[in-house]
KEDO-668865 format. One line per 8 residues: number of its first residue (from 1); their letters; for each residue x, z, y of C-alpha. Coordinates in nm, 2 decimals. Layout:
REM residues N
NUM) A) X Z Y | ...
This chain:
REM residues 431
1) XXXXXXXX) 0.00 0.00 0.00 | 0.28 -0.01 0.23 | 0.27 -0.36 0.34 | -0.11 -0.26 0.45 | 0.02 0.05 0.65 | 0.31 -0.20 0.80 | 0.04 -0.47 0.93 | -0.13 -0.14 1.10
9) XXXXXXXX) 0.18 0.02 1.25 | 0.26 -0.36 1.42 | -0.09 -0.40 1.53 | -0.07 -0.09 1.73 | 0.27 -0.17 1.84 | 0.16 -0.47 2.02 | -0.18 -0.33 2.14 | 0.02 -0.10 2.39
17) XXXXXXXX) -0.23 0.12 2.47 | -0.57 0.15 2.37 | -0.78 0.14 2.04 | -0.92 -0.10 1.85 | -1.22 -0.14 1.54 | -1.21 -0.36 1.29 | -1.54 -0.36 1.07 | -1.56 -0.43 0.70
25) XXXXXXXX) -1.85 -0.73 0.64 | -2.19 -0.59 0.52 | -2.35 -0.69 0.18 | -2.63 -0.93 0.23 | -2.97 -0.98 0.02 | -2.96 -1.27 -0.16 | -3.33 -1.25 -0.21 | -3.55 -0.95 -0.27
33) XXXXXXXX) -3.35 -0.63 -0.40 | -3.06 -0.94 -0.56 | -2.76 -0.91 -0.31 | -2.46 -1.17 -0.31 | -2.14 -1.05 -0.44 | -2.00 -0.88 -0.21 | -1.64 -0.99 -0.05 | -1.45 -0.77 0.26
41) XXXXXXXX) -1.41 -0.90 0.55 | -1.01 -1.05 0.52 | -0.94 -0.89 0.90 | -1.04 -0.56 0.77 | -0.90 -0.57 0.39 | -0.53 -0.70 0.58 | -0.53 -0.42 0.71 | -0.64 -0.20 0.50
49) XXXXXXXX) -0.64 -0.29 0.11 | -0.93 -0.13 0.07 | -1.24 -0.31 -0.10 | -1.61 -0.10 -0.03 | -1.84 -0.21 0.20 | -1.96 0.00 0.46 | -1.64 0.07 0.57 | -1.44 0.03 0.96
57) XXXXXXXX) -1.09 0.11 1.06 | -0.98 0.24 1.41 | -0.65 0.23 1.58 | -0.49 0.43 1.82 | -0.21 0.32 2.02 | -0.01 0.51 2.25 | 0.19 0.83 2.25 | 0.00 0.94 1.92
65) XXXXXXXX) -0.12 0.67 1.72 | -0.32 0.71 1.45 | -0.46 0.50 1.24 | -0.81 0.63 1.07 | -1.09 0.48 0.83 | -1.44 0.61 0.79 | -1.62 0.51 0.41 | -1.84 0.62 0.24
73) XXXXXXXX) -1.86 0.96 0.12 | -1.88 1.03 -0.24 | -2.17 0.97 -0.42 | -2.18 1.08 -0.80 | -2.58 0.95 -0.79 | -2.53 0.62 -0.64 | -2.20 0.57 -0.86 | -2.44 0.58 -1.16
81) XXXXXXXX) -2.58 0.30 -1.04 | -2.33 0.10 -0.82 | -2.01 0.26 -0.90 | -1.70 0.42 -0.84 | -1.65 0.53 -0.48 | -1.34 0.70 -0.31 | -1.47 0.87 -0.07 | -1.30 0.98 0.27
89) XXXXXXXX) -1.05 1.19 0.10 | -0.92 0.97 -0.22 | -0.91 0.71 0.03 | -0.68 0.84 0.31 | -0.44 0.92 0.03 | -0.49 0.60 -0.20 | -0.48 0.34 0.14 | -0.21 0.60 0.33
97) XXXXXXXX) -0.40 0.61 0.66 | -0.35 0.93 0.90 | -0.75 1.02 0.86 | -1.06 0.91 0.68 | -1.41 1.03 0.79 | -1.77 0.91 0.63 | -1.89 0.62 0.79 | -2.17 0.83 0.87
105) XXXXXXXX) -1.99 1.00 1.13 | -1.87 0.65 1.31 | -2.08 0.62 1.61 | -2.02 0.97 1.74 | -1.62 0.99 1.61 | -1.59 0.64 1.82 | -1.74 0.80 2.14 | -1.48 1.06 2.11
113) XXXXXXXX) -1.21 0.83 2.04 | -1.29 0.58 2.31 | -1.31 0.88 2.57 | -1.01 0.79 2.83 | -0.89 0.45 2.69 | -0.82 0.20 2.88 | -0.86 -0.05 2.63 | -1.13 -0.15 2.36
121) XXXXXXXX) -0.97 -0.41 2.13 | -1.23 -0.59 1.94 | -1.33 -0.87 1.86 | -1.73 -0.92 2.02 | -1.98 -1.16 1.96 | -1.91 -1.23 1.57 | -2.15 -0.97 1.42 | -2.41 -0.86 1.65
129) XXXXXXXX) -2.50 -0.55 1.49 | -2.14 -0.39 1.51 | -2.15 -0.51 1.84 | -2.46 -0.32 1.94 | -2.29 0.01 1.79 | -1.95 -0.06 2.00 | -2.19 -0.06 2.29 | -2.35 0.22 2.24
137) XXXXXXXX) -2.10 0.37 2.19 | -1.95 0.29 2.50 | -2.24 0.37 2.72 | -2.23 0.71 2.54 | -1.88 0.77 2.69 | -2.03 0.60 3.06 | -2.30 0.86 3.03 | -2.04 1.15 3.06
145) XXXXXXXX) -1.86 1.00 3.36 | -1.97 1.31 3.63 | -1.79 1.53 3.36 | -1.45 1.32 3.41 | -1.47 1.10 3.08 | -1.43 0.72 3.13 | -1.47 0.43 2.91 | -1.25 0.18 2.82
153) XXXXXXXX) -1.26 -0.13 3.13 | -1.13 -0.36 2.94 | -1.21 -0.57 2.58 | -0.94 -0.75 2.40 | -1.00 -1.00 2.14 | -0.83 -0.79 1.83 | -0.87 -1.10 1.61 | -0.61 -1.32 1.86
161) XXXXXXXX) -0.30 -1.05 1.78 | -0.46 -1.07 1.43 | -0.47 -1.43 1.38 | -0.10 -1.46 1.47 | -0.01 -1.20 1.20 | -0.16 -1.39 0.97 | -0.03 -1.71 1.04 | 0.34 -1.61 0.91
169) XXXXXXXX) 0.29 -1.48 0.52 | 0.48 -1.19 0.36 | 0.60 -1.16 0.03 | 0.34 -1.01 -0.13 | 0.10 -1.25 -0.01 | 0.33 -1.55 -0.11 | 0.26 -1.41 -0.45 | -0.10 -1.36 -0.47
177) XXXXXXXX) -0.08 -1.77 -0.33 | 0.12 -1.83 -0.64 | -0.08 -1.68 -0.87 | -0.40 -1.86 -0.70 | -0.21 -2.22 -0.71 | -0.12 -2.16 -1.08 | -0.44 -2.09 -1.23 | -0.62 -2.34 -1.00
185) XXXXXXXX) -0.42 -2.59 -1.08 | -0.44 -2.50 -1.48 | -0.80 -2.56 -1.41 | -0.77 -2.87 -1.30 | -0.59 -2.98 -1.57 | -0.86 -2.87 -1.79 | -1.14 -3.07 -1.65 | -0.90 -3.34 -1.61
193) XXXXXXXX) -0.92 -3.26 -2.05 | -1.28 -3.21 -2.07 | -1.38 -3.47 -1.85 | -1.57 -3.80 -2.02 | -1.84 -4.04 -1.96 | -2.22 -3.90 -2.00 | -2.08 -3.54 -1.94 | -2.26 -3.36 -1.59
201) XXXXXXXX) -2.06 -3.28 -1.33 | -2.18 -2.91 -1.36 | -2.05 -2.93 -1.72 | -1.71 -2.98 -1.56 | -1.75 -2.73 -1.28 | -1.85 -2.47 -1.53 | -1.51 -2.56 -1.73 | -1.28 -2.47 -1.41
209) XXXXXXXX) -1.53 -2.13 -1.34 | -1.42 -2.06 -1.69 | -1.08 -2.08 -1.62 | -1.03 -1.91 -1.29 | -1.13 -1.60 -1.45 | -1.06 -1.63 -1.80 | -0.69 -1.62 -1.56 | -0.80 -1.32 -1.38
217) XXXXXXXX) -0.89 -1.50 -1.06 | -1.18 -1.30 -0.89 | -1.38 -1.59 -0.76 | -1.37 -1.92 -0.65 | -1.26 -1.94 -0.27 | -1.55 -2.21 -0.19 | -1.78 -2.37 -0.37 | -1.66 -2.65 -0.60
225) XXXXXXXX) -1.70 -2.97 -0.53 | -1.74 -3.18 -0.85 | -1.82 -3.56 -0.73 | -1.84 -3.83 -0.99 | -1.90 -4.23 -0.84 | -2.03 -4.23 -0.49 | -2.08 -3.89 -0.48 | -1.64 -3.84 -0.35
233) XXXXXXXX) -1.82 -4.00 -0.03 | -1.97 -3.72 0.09 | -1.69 -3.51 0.19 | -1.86 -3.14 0.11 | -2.10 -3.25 -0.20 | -2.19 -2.98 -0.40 | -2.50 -3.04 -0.59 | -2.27 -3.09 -0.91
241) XXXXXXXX) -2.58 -3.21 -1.06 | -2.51 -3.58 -1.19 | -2.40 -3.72 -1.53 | -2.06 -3.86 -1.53 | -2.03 -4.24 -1.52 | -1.78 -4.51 -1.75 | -1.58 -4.66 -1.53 | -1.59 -4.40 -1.24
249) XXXXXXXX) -1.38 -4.18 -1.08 | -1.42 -3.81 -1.04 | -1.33 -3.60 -0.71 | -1.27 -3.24 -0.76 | -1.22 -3.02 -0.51 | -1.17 -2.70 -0.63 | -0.97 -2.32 -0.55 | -0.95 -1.97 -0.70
257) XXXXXXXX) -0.93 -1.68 -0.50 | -0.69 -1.41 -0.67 | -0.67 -1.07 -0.48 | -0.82 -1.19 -0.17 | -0.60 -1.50 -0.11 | -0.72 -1.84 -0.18 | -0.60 -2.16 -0.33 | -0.76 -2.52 -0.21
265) XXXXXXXX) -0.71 -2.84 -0.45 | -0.84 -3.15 -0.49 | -0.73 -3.41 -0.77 | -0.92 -3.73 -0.83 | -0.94 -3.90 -1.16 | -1.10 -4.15 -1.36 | -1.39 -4.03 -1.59 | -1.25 -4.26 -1.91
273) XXXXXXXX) -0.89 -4.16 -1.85 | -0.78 -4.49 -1.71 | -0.77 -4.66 -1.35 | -0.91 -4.96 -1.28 | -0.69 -5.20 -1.05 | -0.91 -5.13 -0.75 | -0.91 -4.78 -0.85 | -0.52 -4.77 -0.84
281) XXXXXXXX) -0.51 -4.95 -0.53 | -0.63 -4.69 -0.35 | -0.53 -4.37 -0.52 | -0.17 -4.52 -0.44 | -0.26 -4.57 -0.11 | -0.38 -4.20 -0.09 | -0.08 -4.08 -0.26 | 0.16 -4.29 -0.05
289) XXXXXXXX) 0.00 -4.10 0.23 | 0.01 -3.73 0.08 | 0.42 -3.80 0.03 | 0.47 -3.93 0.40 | 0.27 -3.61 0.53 | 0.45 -3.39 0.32 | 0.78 -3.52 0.45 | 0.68 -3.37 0.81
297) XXXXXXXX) 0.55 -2.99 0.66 | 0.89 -2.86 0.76 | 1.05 -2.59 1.05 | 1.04 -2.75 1.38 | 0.75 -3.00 1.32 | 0.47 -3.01 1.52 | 0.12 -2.94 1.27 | 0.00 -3.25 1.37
305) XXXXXXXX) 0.32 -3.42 1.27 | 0.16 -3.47 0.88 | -0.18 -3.59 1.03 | 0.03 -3.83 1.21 | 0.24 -3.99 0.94 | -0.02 -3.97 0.69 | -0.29 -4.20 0.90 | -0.02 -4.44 1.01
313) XXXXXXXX) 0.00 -4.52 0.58 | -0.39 -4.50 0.58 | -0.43 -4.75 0.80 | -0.15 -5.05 0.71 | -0.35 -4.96 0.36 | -0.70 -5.03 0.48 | -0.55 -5.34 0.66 | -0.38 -5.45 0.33
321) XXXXXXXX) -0.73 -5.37 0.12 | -0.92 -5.57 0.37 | -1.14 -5.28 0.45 | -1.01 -5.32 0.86 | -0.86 -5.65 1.04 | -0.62 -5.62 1.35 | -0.29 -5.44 1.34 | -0.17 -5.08 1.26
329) XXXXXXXX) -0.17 -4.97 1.59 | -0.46 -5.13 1.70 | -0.70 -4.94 1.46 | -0.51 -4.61 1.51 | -0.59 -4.65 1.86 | -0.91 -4.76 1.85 | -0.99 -4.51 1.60 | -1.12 -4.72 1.35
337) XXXXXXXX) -0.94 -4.60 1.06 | -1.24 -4.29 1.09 | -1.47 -4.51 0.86 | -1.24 -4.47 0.60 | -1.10 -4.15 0.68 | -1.29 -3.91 0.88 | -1.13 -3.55 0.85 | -0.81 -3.43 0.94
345) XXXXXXXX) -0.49 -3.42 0.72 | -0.46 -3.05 0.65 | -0.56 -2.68 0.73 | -0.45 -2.34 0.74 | -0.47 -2.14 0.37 | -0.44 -1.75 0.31 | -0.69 -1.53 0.26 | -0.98 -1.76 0.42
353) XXXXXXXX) -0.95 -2.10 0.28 | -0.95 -2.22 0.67 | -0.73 -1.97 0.75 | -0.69 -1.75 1.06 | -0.50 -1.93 1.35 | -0.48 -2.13 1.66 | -0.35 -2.52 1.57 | -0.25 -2.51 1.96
361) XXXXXXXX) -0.07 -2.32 2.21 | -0.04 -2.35 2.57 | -0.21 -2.73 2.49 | 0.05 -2.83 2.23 | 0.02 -2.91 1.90 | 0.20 -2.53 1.74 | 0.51 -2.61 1.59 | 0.54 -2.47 1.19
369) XXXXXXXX) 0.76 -2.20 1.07 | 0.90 -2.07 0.76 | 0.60 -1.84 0.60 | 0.28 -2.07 0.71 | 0.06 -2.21 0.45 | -0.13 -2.48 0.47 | -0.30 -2.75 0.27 | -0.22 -3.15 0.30
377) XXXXXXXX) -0.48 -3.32 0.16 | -0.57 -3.70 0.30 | -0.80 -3.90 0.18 | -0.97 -4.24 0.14 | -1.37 -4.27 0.14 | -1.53 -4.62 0.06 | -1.94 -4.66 0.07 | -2.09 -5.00 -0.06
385) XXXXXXXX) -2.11 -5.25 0.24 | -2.14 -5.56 0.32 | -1.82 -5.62 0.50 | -1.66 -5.42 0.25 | -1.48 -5.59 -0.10 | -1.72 -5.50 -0.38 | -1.45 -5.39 -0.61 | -1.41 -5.10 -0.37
393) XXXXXXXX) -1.73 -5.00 -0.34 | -1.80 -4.62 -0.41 | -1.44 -4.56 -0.41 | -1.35 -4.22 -0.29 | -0.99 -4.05 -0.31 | -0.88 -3.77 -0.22 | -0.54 -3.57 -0.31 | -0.46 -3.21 -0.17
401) XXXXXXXX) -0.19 -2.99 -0.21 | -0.11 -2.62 -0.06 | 0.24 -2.62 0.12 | 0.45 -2.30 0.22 | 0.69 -2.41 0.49 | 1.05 -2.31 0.40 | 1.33 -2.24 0.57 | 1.48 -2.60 0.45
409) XXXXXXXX) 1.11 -2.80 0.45 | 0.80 -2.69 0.21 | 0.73 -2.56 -0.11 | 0.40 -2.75 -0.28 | 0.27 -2.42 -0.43 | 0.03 -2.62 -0.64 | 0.24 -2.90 -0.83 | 0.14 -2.81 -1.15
417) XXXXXXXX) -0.20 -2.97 -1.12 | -0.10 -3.34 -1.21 | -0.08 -3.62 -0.90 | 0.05 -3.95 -1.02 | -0.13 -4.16 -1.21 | 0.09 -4.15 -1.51 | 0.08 -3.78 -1.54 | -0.31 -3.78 -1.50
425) XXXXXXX) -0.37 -4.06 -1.76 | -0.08 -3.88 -2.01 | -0.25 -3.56 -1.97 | -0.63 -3.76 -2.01 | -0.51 -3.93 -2.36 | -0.38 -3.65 -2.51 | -0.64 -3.50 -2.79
């Protein structure tokens, strides 16, 4: 739990003065008395470790800092029935904060606590109900202001310091990445196994929920995408509902989420083990594009250095295919490339699966730095049309791979998950 207690100890380091809340997420109703499983909020659990809902951590910055959680108290009823607990106690000594109080106790502790700050740091407007407590709380402290207390006059955005702690990864969450890149990409090779004409794409999703936690992955980090045919044309499809067609491709887009941190891969392959020439046409083209982005994931490069390298391939490609007319430049500039290619090249990956962080500072694109993650995942998308070549019709490819910038370029965390085309139709023929 140390690395937790670190992140806390620089937090309040760069807040200066002040104090700060950072809320757990609630659990929500799925319908009736059926709630969804429950996931912390990834502000909260970096700092913290610690899992339960109901749950909010305050800093204190200044001469004394302290660094407190309130929980839920002990419950040996409610355990019964929804189970183990720490309580306030177990959990100070478990998470190594200074104090732990029952959440119960929140909205008066955090009157107390606010009493004489100068700063609130928090982030408003992204759940209204904590908001309404912070401001209550807040006007309880106003309230007292003929008896000499004073409320904080300022509110900083905790999430900004936040975001740029999470930007740079530390060992421990290079690791959990790892261990979320291996068993994603083992189950991508296992639908790329299980795959075969007049299967259902849910058939194959159900084969990678298998393996994320027959590995010990938690949960998926998003929701699948399993897109046979036309389906790899819409970018977020996820009915997974459609049988599986001869002479198809199929688009998976797929990521386990193992302590908290997330992995994000697509592969696309075809659904008889073998592409057809226009298939291989454009997967190469896609590929081609991956390897030229991948060559600017490095120290020094700007983030939209990859985006850049990887559309300039895109587009001689979609001139070559005859899917555009004109010259390279010409339909970068003009933007018509976006037919074929409509999202951007990459994003960040940690614990959110678009990550915490700005792309920009001061205006510029950020430049990357050893420790950043992020995925690089381009992509081709063909609909049927009348201008388009037929043999490309209902072609969509897309390739992503997560990247950890090193000191002497990038790391793909996730090559285990086959890319070429001869390791994809190998691994398809064997029995």
């Amino acid at each position: 739990m140390q690395a937790f207690a670190d992140r806390r100890a620089r937090l309040i380091g760069t807040m200066g003065r002040g104090i700060a809340v950072i809320p757990t997420s609630p659990e929500r109703v799925r319908n009736r008395d059926s709630h969804y499983p429950y996931r912390h909020d990834s502000y909260f659990y970096y700092l913290s470790g610690f899992g339960e809902p109901e749950a909010a951590i305050v800093l204190v910055a200044g001469d004394r800092p302290q660094a407190l959680l309130f929980c839920r108290e002990k419950d040996p009823d409610k355990e019964v029935w929804d189970g183990f607990r720490h309580g306030p106690a177990a959990a100070r000594e478990a998470f190594g904060f200074d104090a732990a109080y029952p959440i119960g106790s929140f909205d008066e502790k955090l009157a107390e606590l606010l009493a004489g700050q100068p700063v609130l740091h928090y982030s408003m407007g992204h759940d209204a109900d904590w908001d309404d407590r912070l401001v209550a709380a807040l006007n309880r402290v106003r309230a007292n202001v003929r008896s000499g207390a004073h409320a904080p006059a300022e509110i900083r955005d905790v999430r900004v310091e936040l975001d740029e702690m999470r930007l740079v990864k530390d060992a421990h969450e290079i690791a959990d990445m790892r261990r979320a890149a291996d068993i994603s990409a083992g189950a991508h090779r296992r639908a790329m196994r299980t795959a075969a004409p007049g299967r259902f794409e849910y058939e194959i999703e159900a084969e990678l929920m298998h393996e994320f936690r027959r590995c010990g992955a938690q949960a998926p980090a998003y929701s699948p995408i399993v897109a046979g045919g036309a389906n790899a044309c819409i970018l977020h499809y996820v009915g997974n509902s459609q049988p599986l067609r001869d002479g198809d491709l199929l688009l998976i887009d797929a990521g386990c989420e193992v302590d908290s941190y997330a992995a994000d891969i697509t592969r696309t392959f075809p659904v008889n083990g073998k592409f057809s020439p226009a298939q291989r046409d454009v997967y190469e083209l896609v590929l081609a594009a991956q390897r030229a982005a991948i060559a600017q994931v490095a120290p020094g490069k700007s983030w939209d250095a990859p985006h850049e390298a990887a559309v300039r391939v895109l587009a001689q490609g979609m001139l070559d295919l005859k899917l555009l007319t004109g010259s390279v430049d010409g339909v970068i500039e003009s933007g018509a490339y976006r037919r074929f290619y409509m999202h951007r090249t990459g994003h960040w990956l940690g614990m959110d699966v678009h990550d915490a962080g700005e792309y920009k500072v001061n205006g510029e694109w950020r430049p990357l730095a050893p420790g950043m993650t992020l995925t690089v995942e381009p992509g081709c998308y063909i609909r049927a049309a009348d201008d388009v070549p037929r043999a490309l019709w209902n072609i969509g490819v897309r390739i992503e791979d997560n990247a950890l910038v090193t000191a002497a370029g990038c790391e793909i965390l996730t090559d285990a998950a086959p890319r070429t085309i001869g390791e994809i139709e190998s691994l398809m023929a064997q029995d």
